[in-house]
N, C-alpha and C positions, 0 to 999 in steps of 0.2 A: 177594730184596728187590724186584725190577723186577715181580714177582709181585702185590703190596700199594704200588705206589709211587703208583696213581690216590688210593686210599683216603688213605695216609699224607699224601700234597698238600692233602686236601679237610680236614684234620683244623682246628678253632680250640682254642687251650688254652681250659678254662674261665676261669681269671682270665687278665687282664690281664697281661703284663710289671711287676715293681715294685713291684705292688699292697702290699709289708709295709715299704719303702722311707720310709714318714712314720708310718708307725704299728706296733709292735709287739704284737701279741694277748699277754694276761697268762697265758692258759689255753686250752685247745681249747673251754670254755664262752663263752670273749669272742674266739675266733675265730671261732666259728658265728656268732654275733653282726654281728660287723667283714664277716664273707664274704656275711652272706645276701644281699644286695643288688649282688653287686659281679658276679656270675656273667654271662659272655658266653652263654652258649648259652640257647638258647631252649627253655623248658619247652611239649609241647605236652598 
């Protein structure tokens, strides 16, 4: 573990903490939906 522990520290989830906490997606169609915009990581 102490192997990969730099890596695992740098890590951000892509969503948020919560993110489904006010809204629940009806289908994985109105999920893609509800997520496209909500993504932390930076597309390059």
């Amino acid at each position: 573990m102490e192997l990969y522990r730099e890596i695992f520290d740098k890590y951000v989830n892509r969503y948020p903490p919560n993110l489904f906490a006010d809204y629940q997606p009806e289908n994985t169609a109105d999920a893609a939906r509800y997520l496209a915009d909500k993504s932390v990581w930076e597309h390059e």
